[in-house]
C-alpha positions in Angstrom: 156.4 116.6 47.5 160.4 117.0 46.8 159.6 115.2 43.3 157.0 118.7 43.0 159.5 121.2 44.1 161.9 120.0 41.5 159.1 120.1 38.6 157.6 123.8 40.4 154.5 121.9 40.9 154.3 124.2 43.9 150.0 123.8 43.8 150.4 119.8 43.7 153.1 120.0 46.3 150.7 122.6 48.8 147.7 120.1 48.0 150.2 116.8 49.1 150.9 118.6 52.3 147.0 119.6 53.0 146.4 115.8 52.7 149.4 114.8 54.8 148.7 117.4 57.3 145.1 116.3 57.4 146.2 112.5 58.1 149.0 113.1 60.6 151.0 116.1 62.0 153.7 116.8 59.2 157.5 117.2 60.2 160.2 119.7 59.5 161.5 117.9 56.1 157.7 117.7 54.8 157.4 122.1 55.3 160.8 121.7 53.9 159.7 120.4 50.6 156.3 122.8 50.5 158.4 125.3 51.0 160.8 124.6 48.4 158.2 124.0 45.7 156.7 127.0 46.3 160.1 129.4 47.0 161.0 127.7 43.0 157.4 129.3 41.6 158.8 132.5 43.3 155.5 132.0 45.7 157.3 133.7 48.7 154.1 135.0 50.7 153.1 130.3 50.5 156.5 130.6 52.0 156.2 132.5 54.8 152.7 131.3 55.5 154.5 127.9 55.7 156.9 129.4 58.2 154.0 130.7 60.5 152.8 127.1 60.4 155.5 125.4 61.6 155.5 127.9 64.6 152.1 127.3 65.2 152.7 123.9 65.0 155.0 123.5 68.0 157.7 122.5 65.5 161.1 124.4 65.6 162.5 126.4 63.0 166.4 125.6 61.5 168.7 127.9 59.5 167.6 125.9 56.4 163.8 126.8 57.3 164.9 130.3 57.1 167.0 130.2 54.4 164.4 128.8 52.2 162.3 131.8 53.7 165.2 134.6 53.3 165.5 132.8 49.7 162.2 133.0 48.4 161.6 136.8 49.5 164.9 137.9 47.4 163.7 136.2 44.4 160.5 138.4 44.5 162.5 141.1 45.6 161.6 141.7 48.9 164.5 142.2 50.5 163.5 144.5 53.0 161.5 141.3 54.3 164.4 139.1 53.5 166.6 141.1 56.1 163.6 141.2 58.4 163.9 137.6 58.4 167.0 136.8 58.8 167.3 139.0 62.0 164.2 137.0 63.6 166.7 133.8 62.7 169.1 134.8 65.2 171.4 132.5 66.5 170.1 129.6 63.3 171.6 132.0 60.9 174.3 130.2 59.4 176.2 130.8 56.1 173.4 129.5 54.1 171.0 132.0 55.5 173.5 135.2 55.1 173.9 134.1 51.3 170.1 134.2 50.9 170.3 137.5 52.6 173.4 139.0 50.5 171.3 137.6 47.2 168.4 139.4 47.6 170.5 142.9 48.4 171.3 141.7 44.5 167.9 142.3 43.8 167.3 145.4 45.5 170.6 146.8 44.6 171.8 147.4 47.9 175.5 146.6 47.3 176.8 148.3 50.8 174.1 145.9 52.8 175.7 143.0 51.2 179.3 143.9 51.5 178.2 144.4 55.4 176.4 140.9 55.9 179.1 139.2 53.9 181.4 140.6 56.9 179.3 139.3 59.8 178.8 135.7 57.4 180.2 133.0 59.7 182.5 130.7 57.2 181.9 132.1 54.0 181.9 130.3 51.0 182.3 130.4 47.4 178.5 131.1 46.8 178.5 133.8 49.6 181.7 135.4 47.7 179.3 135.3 43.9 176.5 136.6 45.9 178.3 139.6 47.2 180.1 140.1 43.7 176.9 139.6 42.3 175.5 142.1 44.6 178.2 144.6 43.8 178.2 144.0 40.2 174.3 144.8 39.6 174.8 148.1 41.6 178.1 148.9 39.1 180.2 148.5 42.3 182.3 145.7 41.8 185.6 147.1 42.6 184.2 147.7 46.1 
């Protein structure tokens, strides 16, 4: 499935998890690498219905399971849904998750949503600081 996600063979990679989840109960790293293949082919609602899944599946969710999530929603925009999800993350979010979130404030130009997250991102890192420039820049607000 991983070898999909890196070629955006998201359909091959949902098809390799129907038969593994048909043969045995899959694990956290195998909805890892569905999700993956489908957040590269921008296929965020795959996404979330992989996150139900796991849920369903008595299987925990990590801050990497929503950060593939948070990820795959700002790509296509959503980043209403993007926030939505990172506040049902809770405690898991981590600085991965918050640089999803300030990413897809890029796409919906909501440079004063970023610049807030950014503040309440635990650690921050170099890609959290380009996603809230990037956030800033789109929205002609990079001196903020």
């Amino acid at each position: 499935m991983s070898a999909c996600a890196r070629a955006s063979a998201w359909q091959a990679a949902l098809q390799e998890f129907a038969q593994l989840s048909a043969a045995s109960e899959p694990d956290l790293a195998a909805y890892h690498a569905a999700m993956s293949a489908c957040q590269s082919a921008s296929e965020w609602a795959r996404v979330l219905a992989l996150l139900e899944s796991v849920s369903s599946n008595h299987l925990h969710p990590n801050a990497d399971t929503f950060a593939k999530c948070i990820d795959a929603c700002g790509r296509a925009s959503q980043w209403q849904l993007a926030l939505d999800i990172l506040g049902t993350a809770g405690d898991l979010s981590d600085k991965a998750t918050y640089t999803a979130a300030i990413s897809s404030c890029e796409q919906g130009r909501k440079w004063s949503l970023a610049l807030e997250l950014f503040g309440r991102t635990p650690e921050p890192n170099l890609a959290t600081f380009g996603a809230t420039l990037g956030a800033c820049a789109v929205a002609g607000r990079w001196v903020e």
